[in-house]
C-alpha positions as CSV (number, residue, x, y, z in Angstrom):
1,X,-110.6,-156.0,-17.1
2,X,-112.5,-156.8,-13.8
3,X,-114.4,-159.7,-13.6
4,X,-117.2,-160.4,-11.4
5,X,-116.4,-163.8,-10.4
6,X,-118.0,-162.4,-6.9
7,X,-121.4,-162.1,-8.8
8,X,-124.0,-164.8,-7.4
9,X,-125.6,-166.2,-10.4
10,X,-129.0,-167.6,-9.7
11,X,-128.9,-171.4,-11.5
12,X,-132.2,-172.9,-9.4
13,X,-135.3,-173.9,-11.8
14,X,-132.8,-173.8,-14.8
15,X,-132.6,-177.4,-15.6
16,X,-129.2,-177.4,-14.2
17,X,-127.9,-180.9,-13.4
18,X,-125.8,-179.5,-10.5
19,X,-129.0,-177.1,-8.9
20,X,-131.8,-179.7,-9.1
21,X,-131.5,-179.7,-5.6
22,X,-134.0,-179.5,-2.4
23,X,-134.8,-175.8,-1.2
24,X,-131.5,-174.5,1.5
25,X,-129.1,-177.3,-0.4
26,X,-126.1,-176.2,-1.6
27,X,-124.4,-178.0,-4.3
28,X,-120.5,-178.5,-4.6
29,X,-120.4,-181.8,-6.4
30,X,-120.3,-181.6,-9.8
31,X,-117.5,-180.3,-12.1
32,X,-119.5,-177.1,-13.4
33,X,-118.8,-173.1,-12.2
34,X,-121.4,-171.0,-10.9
35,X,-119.5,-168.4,-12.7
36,X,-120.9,-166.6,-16.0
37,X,-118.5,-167.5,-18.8
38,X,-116.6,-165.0,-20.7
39,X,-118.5,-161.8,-22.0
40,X,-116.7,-162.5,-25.4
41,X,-118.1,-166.2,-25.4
42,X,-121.4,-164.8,-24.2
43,X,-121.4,-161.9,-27.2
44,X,-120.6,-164.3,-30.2
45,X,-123.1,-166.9,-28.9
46,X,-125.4,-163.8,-28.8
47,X,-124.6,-162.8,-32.0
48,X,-125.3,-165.6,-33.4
49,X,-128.4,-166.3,-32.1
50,X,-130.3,-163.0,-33.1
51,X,-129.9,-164.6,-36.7
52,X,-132.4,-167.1,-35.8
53,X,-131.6,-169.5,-38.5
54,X,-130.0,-172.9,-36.7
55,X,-129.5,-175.2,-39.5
56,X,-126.8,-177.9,-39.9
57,X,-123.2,-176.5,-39.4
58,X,-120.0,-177.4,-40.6
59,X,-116.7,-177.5,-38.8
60,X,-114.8,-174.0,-40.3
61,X,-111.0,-173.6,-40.4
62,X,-111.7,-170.8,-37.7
63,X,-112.5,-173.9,-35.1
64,X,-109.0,-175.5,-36.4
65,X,-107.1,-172.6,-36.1
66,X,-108.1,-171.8,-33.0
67,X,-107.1,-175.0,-30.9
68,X,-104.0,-175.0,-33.2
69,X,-103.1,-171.5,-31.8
70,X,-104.6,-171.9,-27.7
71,X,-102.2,-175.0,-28.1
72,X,-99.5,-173.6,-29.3
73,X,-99.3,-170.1,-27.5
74,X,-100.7,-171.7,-24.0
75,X,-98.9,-175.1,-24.2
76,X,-96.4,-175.0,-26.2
77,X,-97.5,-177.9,-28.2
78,X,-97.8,-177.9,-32.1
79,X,-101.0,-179.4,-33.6
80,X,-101.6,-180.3,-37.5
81,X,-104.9,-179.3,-38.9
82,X,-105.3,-183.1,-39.6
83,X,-104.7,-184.4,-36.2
84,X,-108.1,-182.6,-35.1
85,X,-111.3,-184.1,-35.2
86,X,-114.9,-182.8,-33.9
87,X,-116.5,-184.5,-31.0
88,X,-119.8,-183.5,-29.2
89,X,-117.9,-184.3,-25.8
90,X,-114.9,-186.0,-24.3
91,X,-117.3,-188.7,-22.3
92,X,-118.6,-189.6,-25.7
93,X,-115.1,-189.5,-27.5
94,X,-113.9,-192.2,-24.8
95,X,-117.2,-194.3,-24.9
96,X,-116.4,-194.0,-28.6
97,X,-112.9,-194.7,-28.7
98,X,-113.3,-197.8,-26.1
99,X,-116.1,-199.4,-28.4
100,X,-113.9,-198.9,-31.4
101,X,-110.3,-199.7,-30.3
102,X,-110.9,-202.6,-28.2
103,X,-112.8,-205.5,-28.3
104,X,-115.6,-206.9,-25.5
105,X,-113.5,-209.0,-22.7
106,X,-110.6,-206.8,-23.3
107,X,-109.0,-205.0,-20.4
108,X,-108.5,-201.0,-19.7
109,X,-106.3,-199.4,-17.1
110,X,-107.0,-196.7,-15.3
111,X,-105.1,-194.7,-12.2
112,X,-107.7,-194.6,-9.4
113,X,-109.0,-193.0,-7.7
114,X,-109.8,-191.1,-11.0
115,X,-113.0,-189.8,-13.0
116,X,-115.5,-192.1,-12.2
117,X,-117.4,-192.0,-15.5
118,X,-114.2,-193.6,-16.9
119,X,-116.0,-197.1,-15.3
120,X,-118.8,-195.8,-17.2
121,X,-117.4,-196.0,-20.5
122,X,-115.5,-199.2,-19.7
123,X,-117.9,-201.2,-18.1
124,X,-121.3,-200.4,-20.1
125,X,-119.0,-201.2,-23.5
126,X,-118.1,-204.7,-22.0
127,X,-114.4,-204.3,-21.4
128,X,-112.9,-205.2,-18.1
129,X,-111.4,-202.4,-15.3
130,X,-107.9,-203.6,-14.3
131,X,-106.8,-200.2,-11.5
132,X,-103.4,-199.2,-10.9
133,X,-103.9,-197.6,-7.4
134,X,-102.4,-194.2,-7.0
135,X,-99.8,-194.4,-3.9
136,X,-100.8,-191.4,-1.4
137,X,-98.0,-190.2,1.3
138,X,-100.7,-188.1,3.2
139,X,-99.3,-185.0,1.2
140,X,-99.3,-185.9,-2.5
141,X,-99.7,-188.9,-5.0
142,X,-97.6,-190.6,-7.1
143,X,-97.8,-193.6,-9.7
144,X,-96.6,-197.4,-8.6
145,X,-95.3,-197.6,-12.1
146,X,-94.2,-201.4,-11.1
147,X,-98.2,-202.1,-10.2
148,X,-99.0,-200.3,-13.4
149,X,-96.5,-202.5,-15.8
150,X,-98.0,-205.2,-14.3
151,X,-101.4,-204.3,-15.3
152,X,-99.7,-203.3,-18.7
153,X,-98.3,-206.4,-19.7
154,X,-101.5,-208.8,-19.4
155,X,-102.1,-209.9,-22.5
156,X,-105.8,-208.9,-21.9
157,X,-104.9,-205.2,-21.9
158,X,-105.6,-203.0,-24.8
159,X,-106.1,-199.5,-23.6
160,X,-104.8,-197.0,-20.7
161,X,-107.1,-194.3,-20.0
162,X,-105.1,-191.6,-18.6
163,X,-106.5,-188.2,-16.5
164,X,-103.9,-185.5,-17.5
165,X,-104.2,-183.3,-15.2
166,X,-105.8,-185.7,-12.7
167,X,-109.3,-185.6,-11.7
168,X,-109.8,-185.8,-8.6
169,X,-106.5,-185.5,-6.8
170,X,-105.1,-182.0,-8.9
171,X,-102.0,-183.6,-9.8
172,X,-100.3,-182.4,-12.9
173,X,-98.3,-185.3,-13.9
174,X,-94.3,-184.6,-14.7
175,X,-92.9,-184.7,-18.4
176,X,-90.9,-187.7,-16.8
177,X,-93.9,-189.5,-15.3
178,X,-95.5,-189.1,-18.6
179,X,-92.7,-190.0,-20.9
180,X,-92.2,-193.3,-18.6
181,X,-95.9,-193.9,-19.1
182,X,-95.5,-194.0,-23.0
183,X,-92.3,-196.0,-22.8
184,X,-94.2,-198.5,-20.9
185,X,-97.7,-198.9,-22.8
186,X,-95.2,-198.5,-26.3
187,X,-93.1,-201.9,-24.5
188,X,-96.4,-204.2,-24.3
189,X,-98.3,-202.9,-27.1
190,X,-101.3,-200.9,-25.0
191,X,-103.1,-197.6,-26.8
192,X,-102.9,-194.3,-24.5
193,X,-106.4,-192.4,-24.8
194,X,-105.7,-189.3,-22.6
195,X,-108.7,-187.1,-21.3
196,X,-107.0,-183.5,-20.8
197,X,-109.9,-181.8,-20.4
198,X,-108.7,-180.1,-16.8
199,X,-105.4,-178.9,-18.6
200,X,-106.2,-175.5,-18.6
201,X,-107.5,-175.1,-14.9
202,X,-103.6,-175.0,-13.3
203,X,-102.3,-172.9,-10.7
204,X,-100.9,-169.7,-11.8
205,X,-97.3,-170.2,-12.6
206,X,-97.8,-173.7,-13.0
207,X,-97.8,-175.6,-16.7
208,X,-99.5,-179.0,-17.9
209,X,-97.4,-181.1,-20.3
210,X,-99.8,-182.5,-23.0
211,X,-99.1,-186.5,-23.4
212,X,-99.0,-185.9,-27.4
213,X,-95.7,-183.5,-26.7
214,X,-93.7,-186.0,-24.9
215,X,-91.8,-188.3,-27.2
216,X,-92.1,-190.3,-30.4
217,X,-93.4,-192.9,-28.9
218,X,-96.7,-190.8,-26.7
219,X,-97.5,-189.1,-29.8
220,X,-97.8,-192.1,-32.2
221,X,-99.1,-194.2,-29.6
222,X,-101.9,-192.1,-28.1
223,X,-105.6,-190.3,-28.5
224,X,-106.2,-187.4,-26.7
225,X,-109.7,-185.9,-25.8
226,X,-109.5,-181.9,-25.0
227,X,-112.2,-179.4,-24.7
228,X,-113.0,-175.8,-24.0
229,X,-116.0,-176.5,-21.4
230,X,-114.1,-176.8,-18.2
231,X,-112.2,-173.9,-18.6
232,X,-115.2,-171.9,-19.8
233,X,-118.2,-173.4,-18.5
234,X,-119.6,-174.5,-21.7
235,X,-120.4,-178.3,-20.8
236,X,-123.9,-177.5,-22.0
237,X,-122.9,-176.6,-25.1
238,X,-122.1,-180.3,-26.0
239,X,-118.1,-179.6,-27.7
240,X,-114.9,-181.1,-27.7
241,X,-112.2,-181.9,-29.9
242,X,-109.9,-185.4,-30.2
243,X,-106.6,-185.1,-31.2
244,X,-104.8,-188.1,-33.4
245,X,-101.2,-187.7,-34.4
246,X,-101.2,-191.0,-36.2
247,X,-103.3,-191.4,-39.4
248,X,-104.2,-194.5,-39.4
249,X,-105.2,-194.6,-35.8
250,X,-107.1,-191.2,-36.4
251,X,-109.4,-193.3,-39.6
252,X,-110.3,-195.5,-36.7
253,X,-111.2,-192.8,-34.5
254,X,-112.9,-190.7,-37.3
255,X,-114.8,-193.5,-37.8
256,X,-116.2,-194.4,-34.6
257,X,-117.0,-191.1,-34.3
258,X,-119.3,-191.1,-37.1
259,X,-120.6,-194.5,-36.5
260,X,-121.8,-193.3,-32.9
261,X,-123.1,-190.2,-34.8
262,X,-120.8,-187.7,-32.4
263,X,-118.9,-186.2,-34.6
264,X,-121.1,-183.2,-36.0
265,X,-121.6,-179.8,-34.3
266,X,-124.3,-177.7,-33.4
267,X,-124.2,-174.0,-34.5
268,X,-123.0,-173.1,-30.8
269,X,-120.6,-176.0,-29.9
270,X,-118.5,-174.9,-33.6
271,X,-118.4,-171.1,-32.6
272,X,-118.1,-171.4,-28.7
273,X,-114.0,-172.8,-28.7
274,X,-113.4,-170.2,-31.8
275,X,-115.1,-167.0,-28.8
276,X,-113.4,-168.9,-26.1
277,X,-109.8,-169.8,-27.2
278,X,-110.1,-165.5,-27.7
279,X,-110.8,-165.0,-24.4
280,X,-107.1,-165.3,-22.5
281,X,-107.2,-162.6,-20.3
282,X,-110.5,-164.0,-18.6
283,X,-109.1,-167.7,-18.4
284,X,-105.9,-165.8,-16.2
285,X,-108.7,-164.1,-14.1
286,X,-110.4,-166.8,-13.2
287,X,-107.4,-169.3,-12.1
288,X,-106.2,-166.3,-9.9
289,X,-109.6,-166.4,-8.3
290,X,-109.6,-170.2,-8.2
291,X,-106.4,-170.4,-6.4
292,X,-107.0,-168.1,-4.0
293,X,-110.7,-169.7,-3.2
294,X,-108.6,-172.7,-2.6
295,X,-106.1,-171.0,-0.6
296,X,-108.7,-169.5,1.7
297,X,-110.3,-173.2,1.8
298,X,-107.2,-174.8,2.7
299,X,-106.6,-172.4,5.4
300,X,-110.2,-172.4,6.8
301,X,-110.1,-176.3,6.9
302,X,-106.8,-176.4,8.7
303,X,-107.7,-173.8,11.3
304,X,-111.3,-174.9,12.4
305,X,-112.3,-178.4,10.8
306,X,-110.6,-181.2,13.0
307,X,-110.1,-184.3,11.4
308,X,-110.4,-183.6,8.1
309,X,-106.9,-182.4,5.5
310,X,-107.1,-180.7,2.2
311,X,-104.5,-182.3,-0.6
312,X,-102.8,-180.0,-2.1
313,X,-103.1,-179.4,-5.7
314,X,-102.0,-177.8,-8.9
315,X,-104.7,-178.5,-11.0
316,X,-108.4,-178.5,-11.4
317,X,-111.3,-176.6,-9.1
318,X,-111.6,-179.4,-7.2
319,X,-110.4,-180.0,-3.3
320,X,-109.8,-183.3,-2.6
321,X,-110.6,-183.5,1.4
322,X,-108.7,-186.2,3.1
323,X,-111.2,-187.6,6.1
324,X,-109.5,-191.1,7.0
325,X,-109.3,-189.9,10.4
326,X,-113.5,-189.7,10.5
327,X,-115.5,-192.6,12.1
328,X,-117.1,-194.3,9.5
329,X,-117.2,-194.3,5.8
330,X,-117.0,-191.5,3.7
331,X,-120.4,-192.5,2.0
332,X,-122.1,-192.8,5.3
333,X,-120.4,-189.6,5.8
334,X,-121.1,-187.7,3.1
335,X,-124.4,-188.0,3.3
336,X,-124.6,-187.4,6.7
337,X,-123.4,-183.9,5.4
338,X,-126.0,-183.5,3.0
339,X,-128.9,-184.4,5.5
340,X,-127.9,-182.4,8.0
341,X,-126.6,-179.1,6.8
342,X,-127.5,-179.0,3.1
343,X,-124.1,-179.4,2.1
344,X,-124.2,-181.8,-1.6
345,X,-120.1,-183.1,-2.2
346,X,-119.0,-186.1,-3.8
347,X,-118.0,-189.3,-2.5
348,X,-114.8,-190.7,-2.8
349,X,-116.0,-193.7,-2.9
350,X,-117.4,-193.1,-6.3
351,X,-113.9,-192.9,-8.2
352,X,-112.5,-196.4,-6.5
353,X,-110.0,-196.3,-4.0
354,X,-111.2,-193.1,-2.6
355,X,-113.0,-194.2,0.5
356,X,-111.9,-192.0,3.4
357,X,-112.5,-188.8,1.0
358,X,-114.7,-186.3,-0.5
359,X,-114.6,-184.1,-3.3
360,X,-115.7,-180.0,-3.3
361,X,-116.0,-178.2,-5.9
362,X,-114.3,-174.7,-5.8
363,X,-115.5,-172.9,-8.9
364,X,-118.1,-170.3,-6.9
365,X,-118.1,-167.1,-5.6
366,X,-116.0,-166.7,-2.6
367,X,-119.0,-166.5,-0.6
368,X,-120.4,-169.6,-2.0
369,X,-117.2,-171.2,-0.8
370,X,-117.5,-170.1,2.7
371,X,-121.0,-170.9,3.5
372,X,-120.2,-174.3,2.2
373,X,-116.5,-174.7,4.5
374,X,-119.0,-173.6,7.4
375,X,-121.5,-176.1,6.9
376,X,-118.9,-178.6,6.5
377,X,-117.7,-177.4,9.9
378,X,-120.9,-177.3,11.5
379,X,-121.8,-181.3,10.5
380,X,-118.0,-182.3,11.6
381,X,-119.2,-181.7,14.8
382,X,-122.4,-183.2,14.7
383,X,-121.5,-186.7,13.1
384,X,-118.7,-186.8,15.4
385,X,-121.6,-186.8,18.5
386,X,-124.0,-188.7,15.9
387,X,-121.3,-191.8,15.6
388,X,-120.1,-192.0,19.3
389,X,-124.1,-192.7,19.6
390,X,-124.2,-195.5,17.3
391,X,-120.8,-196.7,19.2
């Protein structure tokens, strides 16, 4: 089928969280498309709807099945029924799972830069950051697993929050990385909760390894949050799912889950994964469009923005925008960009360790994209003149 992922969809005065922006703004922050979701997902939620009866819902075996088989048939990963659990989102999984894993004063790793609402869900719950710096070459990142065992093996440490694929760098992380990850938080006696929530978004050709699948040891010694709503834009929908191999890690989890009162649907967030893990043939559609918006942003930036390098990715919507060699910070510089051409992206600054950086979200038409890469170019220039002034 063709899909219009050209299609401008008008999102302004919607309560959107991403378009609750000033009049000639143009938002490329947050992790949401601007793309309709799938017309089967659109159908079943409108089929649904014209009942008019919303009452409590249940979890059915249909919403089982259906992230048993996506799993299976996309990722070549074998989930029981039992290991699944309902969640109204991964953020409130993780918040959840922090507040019933570990106890207040307790430490939790994390690779940075990475998601910032990880710091969030550590720091509001009481437990302690300790991050592992990602080592970056100037063309891709990789793990100091030495840095990381260190921060393992504090006594202190309790949980590793891992971002598989990583948000916001695009790294899919190896089977060997992974396995060596497991090994080591199996060796000093530290809990793996891994949010795989971007595991679907990969460039074509390319596969995400799920944590879970590794070895013995990552799949008795882990939690891992998934969800339809990046893949599909559904994040409004409020559903995700949390996967426990081990049982009596998963009553813990369960538990929590309850106890927090995130653990029940509502009628749309138990159909929407069913109508979405359906939809395949969209899903391939989409990352073919994806990749080639960030092939024609790579190219743009290269060609006419000076100063400024795109890191190459295999995972996610999001370009990562390498601007070390601006003056200044990236804060000061990204919302230089925001005053002076409308241009809204995301600091680096904002997942730690990421000054010198910005974040852009990709997941627009291809028109979208361009009007943002030229106002991106047009304030390049101007902050370059506006800093020699402060000079």
């Amino acid at each position: 089928m063709d899909f219009q992922f050209d299609e401008s969809v008008d999102r302004r005065n919607t309560g959107s969280m991403k378009w609750d922006v000033a009049k000639g703004e143009l938002p490329m922050w947050v992790a949401d498309m601007d793309f309709r979701t799938a017309p089967g997902i659109i159908e079943k939620i409108t089929e649904r709807a014209t009942q008019g009866v919303f009452g409590y819902t249940v979890v059915t075996d249909e919403w089982y099945q259906a992230y048993q088989t996506w799993w299976k048939k996309r990722h070549d990963f074998e989930i029981r029924k039992e290991w699944l659990v309902f969640c109204t989102g991964v953020v409130p999984a993780i918040s959840s799972i922090v507040r019933k894993v570990t106890t207040v004063g307790e430490n939790v790793v994390v690779l940075t830069p990475v998601y910032n609402i990880f710091f969030n869900s550590i720091l509001n719950n009481g437990r302690n950051v300790l991050d592992s710096r990602l080592k970056y070459d100037g063309s891709r990142y990789q793990i100091d697993l030495d840095d990381l065992e260190e921060k393992l093996s504090d006594p202190q440490t309790t949980l590793f929050i891992l971002c598989n694929p990583h948000n916001p760098v695009g790294k899919i992380w190896e089977r060997e990385t992974l396995e060596r990850i497991g090994d080591l938080c199996s060796k000093h006696h530290v809990l793996v909760l891994s949010d795989e929530i971007h595991c679907d978004i990969t460039e074509p050709g390319w596969e995400y390894t799920p944590f879970a699948s590794v070895s013995e040891n990552c799949r008795t010694n882990s939690i891992t949050c998934v969800a339809p709503t990046k893949a599909f834009n559904l994040a409004g929908l409020q559903t995700a799912a949390v996967i426990v191999p081990d049982d009596h890690l998963r009553h813990k989890v369960s538990r929590g889950l309850n106890t927090d009162e995130v653990a029940e649907p509502n009628v749309f967030a138990a159909i929407a994964p069913i109508a979405a893990f359906a939809c395949g043939e969209w899903l391939d559609s989409l990352r073919n469009y994806l990749w080639e918006n960030r092939a024609f942003a790579e190219e743009y930036i290269k060609k006419e923005i000076k100063g400024i390098s795109p890191v190459s990715a295999r995972a996610t919507y999001l370009l990562w925008l390498d601007c070390r060699n601006m003056i200044g910070s990236s804060t000061q510089f990204c919302h230089f960009i925001r005053s002076h051409s409308g241009l809204y992206l995301s600091d680096g600054n904002e997942y730690r360790n990421g000054e010198g950086f910005l974040r852009m979200n990709l997941a627009c038409p291809r028109q979208q994209v361009e009007d943002g890469l030229k106002r991106l170019k047009e304030s390049v220039a101007a902050y370059e003149t506006w800093a020699e002034k402060q000079c």
